[in-house]
C-alpha positions in Angstrom: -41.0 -121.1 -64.8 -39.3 -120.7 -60.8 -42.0 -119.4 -58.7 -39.4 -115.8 -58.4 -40.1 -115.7 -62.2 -43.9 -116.3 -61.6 -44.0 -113.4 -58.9 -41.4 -110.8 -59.9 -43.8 -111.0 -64.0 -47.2 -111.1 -61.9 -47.3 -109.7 -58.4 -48.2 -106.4 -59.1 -51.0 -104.9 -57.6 -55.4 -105.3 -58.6 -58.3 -105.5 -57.5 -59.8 -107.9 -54.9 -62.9 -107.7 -57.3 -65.2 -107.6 -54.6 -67.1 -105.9 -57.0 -67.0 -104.3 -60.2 -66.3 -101.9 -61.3 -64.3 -101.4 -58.3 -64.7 -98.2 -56.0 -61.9 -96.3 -56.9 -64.1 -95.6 -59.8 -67.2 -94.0 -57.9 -68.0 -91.1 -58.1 -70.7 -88.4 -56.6 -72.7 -88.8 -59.7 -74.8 -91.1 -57.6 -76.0 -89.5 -54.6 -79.4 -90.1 -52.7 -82.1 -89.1 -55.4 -80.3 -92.1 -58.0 -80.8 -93.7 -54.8 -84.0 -93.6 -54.1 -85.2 -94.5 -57.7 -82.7 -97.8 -57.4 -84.9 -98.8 -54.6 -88.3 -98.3 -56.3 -87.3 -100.1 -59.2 -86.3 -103.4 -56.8 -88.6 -106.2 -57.4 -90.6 -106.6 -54.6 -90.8 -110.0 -54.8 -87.4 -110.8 -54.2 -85.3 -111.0 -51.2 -82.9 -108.4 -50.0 -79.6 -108.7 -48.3 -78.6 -106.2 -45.6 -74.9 -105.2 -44.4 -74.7 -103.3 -41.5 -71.5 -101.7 -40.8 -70.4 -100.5 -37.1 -67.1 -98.5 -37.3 -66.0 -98.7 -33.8 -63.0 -100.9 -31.9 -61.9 -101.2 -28.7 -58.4 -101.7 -29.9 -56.3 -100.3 -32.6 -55.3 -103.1 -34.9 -52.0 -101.9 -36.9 -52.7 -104.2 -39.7 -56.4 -102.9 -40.3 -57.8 -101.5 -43.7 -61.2 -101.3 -42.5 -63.0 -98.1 -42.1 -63.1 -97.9 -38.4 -62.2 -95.9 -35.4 -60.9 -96.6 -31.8 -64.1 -95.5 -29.6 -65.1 -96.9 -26.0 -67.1 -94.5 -24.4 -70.7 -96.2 -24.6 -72.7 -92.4 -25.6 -71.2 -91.8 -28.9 -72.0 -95.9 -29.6 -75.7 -95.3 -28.6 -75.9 -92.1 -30.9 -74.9 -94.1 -34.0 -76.9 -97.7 -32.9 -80.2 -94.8 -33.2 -78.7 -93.5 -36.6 -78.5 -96.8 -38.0 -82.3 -97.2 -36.9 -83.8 -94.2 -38.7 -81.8 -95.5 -41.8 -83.6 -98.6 -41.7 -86.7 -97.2 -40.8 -86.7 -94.4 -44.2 -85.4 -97.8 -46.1 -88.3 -99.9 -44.7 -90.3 -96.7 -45.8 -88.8 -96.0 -49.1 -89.7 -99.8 -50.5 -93.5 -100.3 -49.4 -94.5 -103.3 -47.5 -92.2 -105.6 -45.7 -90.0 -106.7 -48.4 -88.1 -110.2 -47.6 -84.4 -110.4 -46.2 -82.6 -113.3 -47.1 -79.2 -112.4 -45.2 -78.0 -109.9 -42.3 -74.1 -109.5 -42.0 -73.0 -107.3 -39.1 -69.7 -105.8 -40.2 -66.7 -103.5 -39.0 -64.8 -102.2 -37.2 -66.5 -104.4 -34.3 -69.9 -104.5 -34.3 -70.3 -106.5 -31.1 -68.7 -103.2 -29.2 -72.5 -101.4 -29.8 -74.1 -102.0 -26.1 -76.3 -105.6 -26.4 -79.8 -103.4 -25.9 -78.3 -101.6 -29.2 -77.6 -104.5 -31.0 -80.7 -106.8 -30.0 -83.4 -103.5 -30.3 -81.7 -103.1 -34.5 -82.8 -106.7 -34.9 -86.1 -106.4 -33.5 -86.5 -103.4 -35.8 -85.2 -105.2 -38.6 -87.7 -108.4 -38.1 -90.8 -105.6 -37.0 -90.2 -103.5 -40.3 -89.4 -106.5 -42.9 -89.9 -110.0 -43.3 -86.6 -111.7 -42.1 -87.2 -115.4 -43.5 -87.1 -118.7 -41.3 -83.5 -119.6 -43.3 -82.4 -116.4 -43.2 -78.2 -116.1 -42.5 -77.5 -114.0 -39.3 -73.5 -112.8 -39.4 -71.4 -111.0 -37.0 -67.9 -110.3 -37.1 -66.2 -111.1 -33.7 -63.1 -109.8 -31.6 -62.5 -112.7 -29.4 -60.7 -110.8 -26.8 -63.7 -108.5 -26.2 -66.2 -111.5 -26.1 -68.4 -112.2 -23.0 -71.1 -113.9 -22.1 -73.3 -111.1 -21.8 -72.2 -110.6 -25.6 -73.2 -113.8 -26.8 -76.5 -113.9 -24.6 -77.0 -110.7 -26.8 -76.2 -112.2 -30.0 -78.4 -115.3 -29.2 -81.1 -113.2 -28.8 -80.9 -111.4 -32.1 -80.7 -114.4 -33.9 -77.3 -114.9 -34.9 -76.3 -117.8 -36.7 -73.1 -117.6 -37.7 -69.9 -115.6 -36.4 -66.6 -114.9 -37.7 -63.7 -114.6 -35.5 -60.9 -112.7 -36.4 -57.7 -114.6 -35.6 -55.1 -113.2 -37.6 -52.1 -114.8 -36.3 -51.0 -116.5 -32.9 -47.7 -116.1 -32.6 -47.0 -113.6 -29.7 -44.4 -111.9 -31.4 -46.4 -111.1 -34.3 -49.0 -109.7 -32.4 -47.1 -107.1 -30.9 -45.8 -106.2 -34.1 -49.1 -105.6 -35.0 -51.0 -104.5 -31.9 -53.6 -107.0 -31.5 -53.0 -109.5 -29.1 -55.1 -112.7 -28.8 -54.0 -115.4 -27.3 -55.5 -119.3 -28.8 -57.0 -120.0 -25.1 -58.9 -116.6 -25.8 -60.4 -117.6 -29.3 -61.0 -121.0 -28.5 -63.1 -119.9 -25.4 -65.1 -117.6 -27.2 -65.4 -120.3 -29.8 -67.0 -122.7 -27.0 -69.3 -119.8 -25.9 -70.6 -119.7 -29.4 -71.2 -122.9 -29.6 -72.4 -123.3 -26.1 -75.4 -121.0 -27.2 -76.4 -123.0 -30.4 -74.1 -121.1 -33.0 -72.4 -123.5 -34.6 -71.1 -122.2 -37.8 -67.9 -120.6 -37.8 -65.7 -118.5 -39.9 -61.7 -117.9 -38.8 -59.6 -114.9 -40.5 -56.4 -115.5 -41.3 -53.7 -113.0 -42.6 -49.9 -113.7 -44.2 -47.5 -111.2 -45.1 -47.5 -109.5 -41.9 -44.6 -108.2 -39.8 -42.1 -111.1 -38.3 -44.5 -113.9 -39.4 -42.0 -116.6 -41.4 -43.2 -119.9 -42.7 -43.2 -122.1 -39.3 -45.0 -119.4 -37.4 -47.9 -119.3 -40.3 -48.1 -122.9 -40.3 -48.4 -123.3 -36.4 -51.5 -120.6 -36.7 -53.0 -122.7 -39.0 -52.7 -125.5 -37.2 -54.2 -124.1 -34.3 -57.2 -122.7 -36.2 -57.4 -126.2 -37.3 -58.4 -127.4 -33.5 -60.8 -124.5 -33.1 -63.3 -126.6 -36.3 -64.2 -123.5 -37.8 -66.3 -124.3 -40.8 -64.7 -121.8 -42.9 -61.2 -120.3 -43.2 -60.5 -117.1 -44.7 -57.0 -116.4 -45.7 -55.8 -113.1 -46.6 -52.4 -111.5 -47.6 -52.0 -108.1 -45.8 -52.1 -105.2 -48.1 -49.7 -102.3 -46.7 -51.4 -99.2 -48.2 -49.9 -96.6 -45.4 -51.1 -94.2 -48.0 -54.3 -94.6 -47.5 -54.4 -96.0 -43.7 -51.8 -94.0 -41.8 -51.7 -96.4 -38.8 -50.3 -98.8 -40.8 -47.0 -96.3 -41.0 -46.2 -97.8 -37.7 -45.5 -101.1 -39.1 -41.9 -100.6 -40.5 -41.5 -102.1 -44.1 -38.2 -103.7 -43.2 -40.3 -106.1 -40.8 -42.5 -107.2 -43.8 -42.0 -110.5 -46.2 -40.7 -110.3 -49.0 -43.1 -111.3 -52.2 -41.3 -114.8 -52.1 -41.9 -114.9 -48.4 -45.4 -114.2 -48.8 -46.1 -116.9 -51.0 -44.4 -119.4 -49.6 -46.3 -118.4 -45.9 -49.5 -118.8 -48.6 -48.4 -122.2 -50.0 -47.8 -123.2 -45.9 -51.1 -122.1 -44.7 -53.4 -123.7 -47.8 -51.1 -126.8 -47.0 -51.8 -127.4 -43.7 -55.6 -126.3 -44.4 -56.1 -128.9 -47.2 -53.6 -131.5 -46.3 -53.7 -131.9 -42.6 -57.5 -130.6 -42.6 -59.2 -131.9 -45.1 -60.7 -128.0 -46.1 -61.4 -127.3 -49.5 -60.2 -124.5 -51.1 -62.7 -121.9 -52.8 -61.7 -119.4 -54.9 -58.6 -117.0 -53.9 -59.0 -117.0 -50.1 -61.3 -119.0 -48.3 -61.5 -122.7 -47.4 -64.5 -124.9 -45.8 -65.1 -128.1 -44.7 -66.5 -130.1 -47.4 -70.3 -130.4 -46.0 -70.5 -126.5 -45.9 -72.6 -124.7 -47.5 -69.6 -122.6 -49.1 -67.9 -125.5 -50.8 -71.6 -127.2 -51.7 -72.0 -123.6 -54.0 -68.7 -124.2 -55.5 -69.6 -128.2 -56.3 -73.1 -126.6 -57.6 -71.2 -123.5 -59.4 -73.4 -121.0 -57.5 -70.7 -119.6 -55.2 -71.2 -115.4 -55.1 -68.8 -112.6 -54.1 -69.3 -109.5 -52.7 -68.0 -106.8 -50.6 -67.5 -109.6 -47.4 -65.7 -111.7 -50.1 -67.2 -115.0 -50.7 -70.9 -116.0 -50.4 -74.2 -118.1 -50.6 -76.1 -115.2 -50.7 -77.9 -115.2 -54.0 -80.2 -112.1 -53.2 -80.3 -110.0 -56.0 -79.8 -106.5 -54.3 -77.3 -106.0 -51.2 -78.6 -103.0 -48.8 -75.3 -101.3 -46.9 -76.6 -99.6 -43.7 -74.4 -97.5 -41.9 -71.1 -95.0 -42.6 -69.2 -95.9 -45.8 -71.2 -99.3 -46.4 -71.5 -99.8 -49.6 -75.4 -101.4 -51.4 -74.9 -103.3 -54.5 -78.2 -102.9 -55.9 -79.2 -104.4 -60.2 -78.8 -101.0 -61.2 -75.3 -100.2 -59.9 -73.5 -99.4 -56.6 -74.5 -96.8 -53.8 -71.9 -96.2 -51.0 -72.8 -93.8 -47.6 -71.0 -90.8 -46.6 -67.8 -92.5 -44.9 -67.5 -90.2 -42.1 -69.8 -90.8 -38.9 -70.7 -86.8 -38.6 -71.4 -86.6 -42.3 -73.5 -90.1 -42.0 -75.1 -88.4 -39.1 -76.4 -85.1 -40.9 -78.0 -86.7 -43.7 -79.5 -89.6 -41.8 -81.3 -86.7 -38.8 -82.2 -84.9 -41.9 -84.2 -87.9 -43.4 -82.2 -88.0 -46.4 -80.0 -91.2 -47.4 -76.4 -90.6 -46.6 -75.5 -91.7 -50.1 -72.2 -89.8 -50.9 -70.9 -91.9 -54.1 -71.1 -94.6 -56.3 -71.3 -95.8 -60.3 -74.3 -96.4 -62.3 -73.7 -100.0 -64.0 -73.8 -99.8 -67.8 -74.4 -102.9 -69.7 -70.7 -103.3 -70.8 -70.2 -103.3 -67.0 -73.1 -106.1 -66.0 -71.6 -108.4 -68.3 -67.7 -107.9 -67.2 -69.1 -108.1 -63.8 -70.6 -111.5 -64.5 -67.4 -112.8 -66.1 -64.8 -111.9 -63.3 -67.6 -113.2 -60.7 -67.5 -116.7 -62.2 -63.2 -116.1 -63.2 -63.5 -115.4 -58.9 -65.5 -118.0 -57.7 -65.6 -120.6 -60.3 -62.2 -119.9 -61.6 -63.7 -121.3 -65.2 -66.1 -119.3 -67.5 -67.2 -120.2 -70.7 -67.1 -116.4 -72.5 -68.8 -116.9 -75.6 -71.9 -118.0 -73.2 -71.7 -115.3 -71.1 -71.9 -112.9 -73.6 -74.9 -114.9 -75.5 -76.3 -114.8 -71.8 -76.5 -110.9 -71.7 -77.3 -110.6 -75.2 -73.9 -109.5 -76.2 -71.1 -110.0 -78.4 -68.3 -111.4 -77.3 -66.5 -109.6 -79.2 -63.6 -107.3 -77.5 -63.9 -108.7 -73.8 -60.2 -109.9 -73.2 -58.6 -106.5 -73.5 -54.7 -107.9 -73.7 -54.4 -110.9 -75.9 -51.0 -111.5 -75.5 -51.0 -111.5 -71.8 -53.5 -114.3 -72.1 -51.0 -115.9 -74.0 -48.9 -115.6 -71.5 -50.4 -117.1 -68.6 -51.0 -119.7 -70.6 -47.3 -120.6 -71.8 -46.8 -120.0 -67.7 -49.4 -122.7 -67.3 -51.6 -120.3 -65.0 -54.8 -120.8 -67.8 -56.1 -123.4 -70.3 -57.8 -121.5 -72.6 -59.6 -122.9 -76.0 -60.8 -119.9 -77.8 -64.0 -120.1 -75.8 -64.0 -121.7 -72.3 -61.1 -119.9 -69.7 -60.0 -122.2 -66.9 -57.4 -121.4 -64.2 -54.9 -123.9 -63.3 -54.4 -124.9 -59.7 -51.1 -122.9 -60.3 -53.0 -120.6 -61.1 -55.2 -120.1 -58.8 -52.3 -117.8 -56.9 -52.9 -115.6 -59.7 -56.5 -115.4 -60.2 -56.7 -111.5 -59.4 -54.6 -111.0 -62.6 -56.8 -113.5 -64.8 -60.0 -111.4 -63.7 -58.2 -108.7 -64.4 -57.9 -109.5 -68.3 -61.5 -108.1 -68.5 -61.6 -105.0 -66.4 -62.1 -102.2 -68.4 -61.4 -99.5 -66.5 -57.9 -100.9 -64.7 -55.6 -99.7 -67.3 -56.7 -96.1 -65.5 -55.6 -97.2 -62.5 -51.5 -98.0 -63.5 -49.8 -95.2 -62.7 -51.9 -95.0 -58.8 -51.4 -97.3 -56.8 -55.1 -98.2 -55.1 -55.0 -101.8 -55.1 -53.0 -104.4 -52.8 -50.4 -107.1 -54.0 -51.8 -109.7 -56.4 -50.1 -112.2 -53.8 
């Protein structure tokens, strides 16, 4: 079938599945008190993963879906760097002991634009109030045009081991289109800085589909992120949802690819990526080098994804710390009031600043286990699964026919037991996941979710 079949039949728009089910199914039936009894069943043995999320820029990126605002004077950053240590200090509380952290990922918005005392006295609290093990993975998310040397004295000092730097797209012309510009001198400096003060592994963020990008201007991006030796590459295709992010109504529609356009801007970038650098892919969006740890999990099938998208991070329970972070916990997921002022009233009450979320049923832990592996793995073998959880198998795949489908399209192999996505596939793996959501068919007539391509 012509890749305009493939698109115009497929390209409609689901999940991410960052998790699952996905959040336009929670709901306030989880509030603090579910909460709290989440986090005194957690096994205290096991290690925890924390996301903190900072939802302040300097800038106002067009593009962004994040849940951020444009702040720079330093008071109102101070205010929420203390908020975010009372909600560590009643989670410390609320579990008993030091538990064991595994992984830290600082998240945004920009979380390098808290003042470095804010940022270096939350990791102090963090290693005073649990135990943050020797291997433990420090992340920050970076915006290398705000990136000193102060900065990355600050970051050195908390312990950060790995950075991502948002990149998006080097041409110039693009970047005004989209408000953010960043020139390569100014990432590949701040890339030197890093590794100037020991940190060494690197993610880059990539995004197609944006305004004025074409296929030569996408491939001379990625060849430049090629020079920068980032271990990881995250590729992403921009999802326009002015409905729910009005800045993004400054971006005029007529400036935007086409679905064709996008995938062929795709098919560039993962060329140049693989080809020229030698990066493997993994999963939908991301690519690594072939000695990092990313793509040894894929090798050794124990690749995870979560709400930062693809991971090593094997911790059982995900703490979210801050407004509108989100905890992914055994029992089900827990996501804080999204506005700061909100966040703010719960926390200086000592309450949890849980607004929403969905209790997991068992249907759920088992669906969530098969997209996981359809995400990461892009193979699962159902009837094990199921056997895995106790379960029948049984009325899984809710649309036999569109199965059948992406297998005459040759986007599956599928046996009556073990599904497998194609490298045609791969494109497409949003739609194969979605083959086993239960809840989607809810979703058809809103639009929530981004393009499947």
């Amino acid at each position: 079938m012509k890749t305009a079949d493939l698109l115009a039949r497929y390209d409609g728009r689901v999940p991410r599945y960052t998790s699952y089910p996905t959040a336009p199914h929670f709901s306030g039936a989880v509030g603090a008190q579910t909460y709290e009894g989440w986090l005194d069943g957690l096994d205290p043995t096991a290690p925890l993963s924390l996301y903190i999320h900072v939802p302040f820029c300097d800038r106002l990126c067009l593009y962004c879906g994040c849940n951020t605002s444009v702040v720079r004077q330093e008071a109102p950053k101070r205010d929420y760097a203390q908020l975010l240590g009372r909600e560590i200090s009643m989670l410390a509380d609320r579990l008993g002991g030091r538990a064991q952290v595994s992984h830290v990922h600082w998240g945004g918005g920009t979380p390098t634009s808290l003042p470095n005392d804010c940022l270096t006295s939350i990791m102090d609290l963090i290693r005073k109030r649990f135990i943050l093990r020797t291997d433990a993975e420090i992340a920050i998310e970076i915006d290398p045009t705000s990136f000193t040397a102060d900065k990355c004295d600050a970051i050195i000092l908390m312990g950060v081991n790995r950075a991502s730097l948002g990149v998006q797209d080097f041409d110039p012309a693009v970047q005004a289109a989209i408000g953010r510009m960043q020139s390569f001198e100014q990432t590949a400096a701040c890339a030197d800085l890093l590794r100037g003060g020991g940190i060494s592994a690197l993610n880059l963020d990539l995004i197609y589909g944006l305004p004025l990008q074409t296929i030569a201007s996408v491939t001379r991006t990625a060849q430049q992120a090629l020079a920068l030796a980032a271990g990881r590459i995250a590729v992403f295709g921009y999802a326009h949802v002015p409905w729910m992010k009005r800045h993004q109504a400054l971006i005029a529609e007529a400036s935007l690819p086409d679905t064709l356009a996008r995938f062929a801007q795709l098919n560039a970038i993962a060329h140049v990526l693989s080809q020229a650098g030698g990066y493997v892919p993994v999963g939908l969006d991301h690519y690594a080098r072939p000695d990092d740890a990313l793509a040894v999990a894929l090798q050794e099938k124990s690749l995870h994804r979560c709400f930062q998208g693809y991971t090593t991070d094997a911790a059982p329970a995900l703490i979210g710390i801050g407004a509108s972070s989100i905890g992914s916990l055994p029992q089900g997921y827990a996501q804080n009031e999204t506005r700061v002022p909100a966040y703010a009233a719960a926390i200086n009450a000592g309450k949890f600043a849980i607004a929403r979320g969905v209790v997991l049923t068992s249907d759920d832990k088992l669906r969530r286990a098969v997209i996981e592996k359809i995400m990461c793995d892009l193979d699962v073998d159902l009837i094990a699964m199921a056997a895995s959880f106790g379960a029948n198998p049984a009325g899984l795949l809710h649309d036999a026919a569109r199965l059948v489908m992406f297998q005459q399209d040759g986007l599956v192999q599928w046996n009556g037991r073990r599904l497998q996505v194609t490298p045609a596939g791969r494109p497409f793996v949003r739609n194969v996941a979605a083959l086993f959501d239960a809840y989607l068919r809810m979703d058809e007539a809103a639009p929530r979710h981004a393009q499947a391509v």
